[in-house]
C-alpha positions as CSV (number, residue, x, y, z in Angstrom):
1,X,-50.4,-21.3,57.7
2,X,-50.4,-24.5,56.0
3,X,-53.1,-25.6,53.1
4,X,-53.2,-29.3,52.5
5,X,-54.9,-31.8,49.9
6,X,-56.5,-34.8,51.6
7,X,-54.6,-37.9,51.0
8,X,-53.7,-41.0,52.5
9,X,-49.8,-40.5,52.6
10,X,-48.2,-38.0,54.3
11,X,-46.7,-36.5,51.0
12,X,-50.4,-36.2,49.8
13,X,-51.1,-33.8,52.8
14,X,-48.3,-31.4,51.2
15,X,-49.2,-31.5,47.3
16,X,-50.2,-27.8,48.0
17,X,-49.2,-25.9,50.8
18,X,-49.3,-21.9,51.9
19,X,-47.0,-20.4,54.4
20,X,-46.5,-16.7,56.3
21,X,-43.5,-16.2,57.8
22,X,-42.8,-12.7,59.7
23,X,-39.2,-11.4,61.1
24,X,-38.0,-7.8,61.4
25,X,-34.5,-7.4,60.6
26,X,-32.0,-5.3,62.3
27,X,-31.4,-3.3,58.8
28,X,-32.9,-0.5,56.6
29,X,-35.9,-1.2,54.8
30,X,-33.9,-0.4,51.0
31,X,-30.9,-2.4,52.0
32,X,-33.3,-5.8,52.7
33,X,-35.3,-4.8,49.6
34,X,-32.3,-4.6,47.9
35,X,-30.8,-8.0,49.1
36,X,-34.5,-9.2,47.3
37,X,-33.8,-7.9,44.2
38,X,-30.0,-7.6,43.3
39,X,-28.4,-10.9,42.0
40,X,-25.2,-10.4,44.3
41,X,-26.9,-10.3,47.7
42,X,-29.8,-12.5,47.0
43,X,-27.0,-15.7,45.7
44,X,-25.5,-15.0,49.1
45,X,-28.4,-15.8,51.4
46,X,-30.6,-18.0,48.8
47,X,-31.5,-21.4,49.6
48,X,-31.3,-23.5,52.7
49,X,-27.8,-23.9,54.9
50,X,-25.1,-25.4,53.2
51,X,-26.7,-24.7,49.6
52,X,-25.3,-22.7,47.2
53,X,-26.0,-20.4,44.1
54,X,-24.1,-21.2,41.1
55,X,-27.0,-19.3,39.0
56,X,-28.5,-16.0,39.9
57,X,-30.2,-14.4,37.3
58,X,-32.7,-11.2,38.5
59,X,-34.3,-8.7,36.0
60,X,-35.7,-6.6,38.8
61,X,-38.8,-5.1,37.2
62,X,-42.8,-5.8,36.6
63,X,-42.4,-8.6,34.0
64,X,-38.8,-9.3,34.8
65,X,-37.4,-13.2,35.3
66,X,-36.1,-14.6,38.0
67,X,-33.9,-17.7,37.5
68,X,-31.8,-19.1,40.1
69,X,-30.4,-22.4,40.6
70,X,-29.9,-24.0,43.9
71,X,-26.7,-26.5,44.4
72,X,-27.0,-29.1,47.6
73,X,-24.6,-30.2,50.0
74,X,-24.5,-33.2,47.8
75,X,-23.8,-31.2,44.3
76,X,-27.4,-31.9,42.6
77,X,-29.4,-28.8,41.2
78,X,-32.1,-27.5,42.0
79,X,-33.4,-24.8,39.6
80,X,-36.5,-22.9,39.8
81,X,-37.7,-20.0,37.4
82,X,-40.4,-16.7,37.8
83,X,-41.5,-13.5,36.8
84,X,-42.0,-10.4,39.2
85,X,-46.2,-9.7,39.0
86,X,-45.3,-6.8,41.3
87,X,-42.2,-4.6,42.0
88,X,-43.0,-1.6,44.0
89,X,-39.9,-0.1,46.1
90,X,-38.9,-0.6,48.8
91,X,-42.7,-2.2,49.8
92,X,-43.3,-4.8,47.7
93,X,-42.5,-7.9,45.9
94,X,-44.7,-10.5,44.2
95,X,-43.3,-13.3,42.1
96,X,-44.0,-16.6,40.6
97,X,-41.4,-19.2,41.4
98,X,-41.7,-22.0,39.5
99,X,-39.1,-25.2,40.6
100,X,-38.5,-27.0,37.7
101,X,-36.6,-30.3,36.9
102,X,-33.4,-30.7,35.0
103,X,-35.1,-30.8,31.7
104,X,-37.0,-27.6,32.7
105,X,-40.4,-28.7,33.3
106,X,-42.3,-27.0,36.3
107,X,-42.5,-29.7,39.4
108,X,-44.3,-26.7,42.0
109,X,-46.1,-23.7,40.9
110,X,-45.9,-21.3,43.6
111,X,-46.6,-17.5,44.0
112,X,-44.2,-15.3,46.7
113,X,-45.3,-12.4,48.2
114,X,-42.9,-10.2,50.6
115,X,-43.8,-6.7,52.1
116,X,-41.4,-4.7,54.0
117,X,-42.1,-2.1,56.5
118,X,-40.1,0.6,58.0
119,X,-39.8,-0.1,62.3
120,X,-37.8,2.6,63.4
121,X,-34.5,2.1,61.3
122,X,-35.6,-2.1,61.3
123,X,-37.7,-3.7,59.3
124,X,-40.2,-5.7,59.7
125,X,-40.7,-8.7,57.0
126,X,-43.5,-10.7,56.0
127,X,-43.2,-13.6,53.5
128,X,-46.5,-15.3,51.8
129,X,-45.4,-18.5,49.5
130,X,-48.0,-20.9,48.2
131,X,-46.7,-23.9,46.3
132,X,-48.6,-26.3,44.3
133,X,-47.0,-29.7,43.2
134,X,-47.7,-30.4,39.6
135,X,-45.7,-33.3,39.7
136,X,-46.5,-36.3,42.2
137,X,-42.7,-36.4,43.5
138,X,-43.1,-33.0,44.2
139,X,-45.6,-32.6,46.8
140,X,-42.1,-34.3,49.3
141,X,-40.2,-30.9,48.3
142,X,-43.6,-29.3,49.8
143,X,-43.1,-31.0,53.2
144,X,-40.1,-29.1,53.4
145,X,-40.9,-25.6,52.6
146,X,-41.3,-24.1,56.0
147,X,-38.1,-25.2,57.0
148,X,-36.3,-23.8,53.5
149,X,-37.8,-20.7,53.9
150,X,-36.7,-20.1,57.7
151,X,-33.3,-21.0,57.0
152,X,-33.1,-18.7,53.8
153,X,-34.5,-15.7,56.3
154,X,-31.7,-16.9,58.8
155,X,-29.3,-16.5,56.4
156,X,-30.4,-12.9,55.0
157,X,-30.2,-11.9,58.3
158,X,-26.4,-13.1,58.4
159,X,-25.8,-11.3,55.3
160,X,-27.8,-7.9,56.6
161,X,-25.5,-8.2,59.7
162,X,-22.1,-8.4,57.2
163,X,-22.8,-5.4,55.6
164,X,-21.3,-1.7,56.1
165,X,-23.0,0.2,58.0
C-alpha cells in the first residue's frame, strides 16, 4: 500500500509513502522476534543486499534507541535513529526510524510496525512502515523503500535458515 503527495515529478509522488509487507518464515516465532531485537542478528540481515552494518546499536525495551548505520556497496553511510513505542514479546514491535544525514539531522520520519504470529512452528510476518520525507532530497530514498524492505526480509530469511536448529 503506497500513500503519495501530488506532485509533478516523480520524486514528489514518493515524499510520503506507507507500505505492508507479509512473509511467514520457516522459523519459530521467538527466534524471528529475536533476530528484531538483538544487535547481533539484526546487523546480519539489516539493510538491502550488499550493504552492511558497521553500527548496530538496540536497547530492546519501551523507550529504548535504535541506532544503526547502513554502509553501501560504494562505502557511504547511511544512518538512521528510533525509539521502540512498543515492545511486547514475541508479538509486537513498533518503532520510529528516523534516517538522518551525516550531520544528524532527520531526512524521513517514519514509524515501523511488525507483528509476528505463531503458524504451526512458522511464522507468519507482517511489516507496516510509513516514511515521511522532511527533506526535499529525501522523498528519492522513498521511491525505494518497497524494494529495501523486501530485500532486508530476504535476507532475515537467509539468516533464519543459518541458524541451529
Amino acid at each position: 500500500m503506497a500513500a503519495s503527495n501530488a506532485g509533478n515529478s516523480a520524486a514528489a509522488n514518493f515524499a510520503e509513502r506507507e507500505i505492508e509487507i507479509t512473509r511467514v518464515f520457516d522459523a519459530p516465532r521467538e527466534l524471528v522476534f529475536k533476530a528484531w531485537t538483538d544487535p547481533k542478528h539484526l546487523a546480519k540481515w539489516w539493510g538491502p543486499h550488499r550493504f552492511t552494518i558497521p553500527v548496530c546499536e538496540v536497547d530492546a525495551r519501551p523507550g529504548g534507541a535504535i541506532r544503526i548505520h547502513m554502509r553501501g556497496p560504494d562505502g557511504s553511510i547511511y544512518p538512521m535513529r528510533g525509539v521502540f513505542q512498543e515492545f511486547v514479546p514475541p508479538e509486537r514491535l513498533v518503532f520510529t526510524n528516523i534516517a538522518v544525514d551525516n550531520d544528524g539531522n532527520p531526512m524521513i520520519d517514519g514509524l515501523t510496525t511488525v507483528v509476528f504470529e505463531e503458524q504451526a512452528g512458522k511464522t507468519k510476518l507482517t511489516m507496516r512502515t510509513r516514511g515521511v520525507a522532511v527533506k526535499d532530497y529525501a522523498a528519492a530514498y522513498l521511491a525505494g523503500m518497497e524494494a529495501g524492505w523486501t530485500q532486508m526480509l530476504e535476507k532475515l530469511a537467509a539468516e533464519l535458515a543459518a541458524q541451529p536448529a
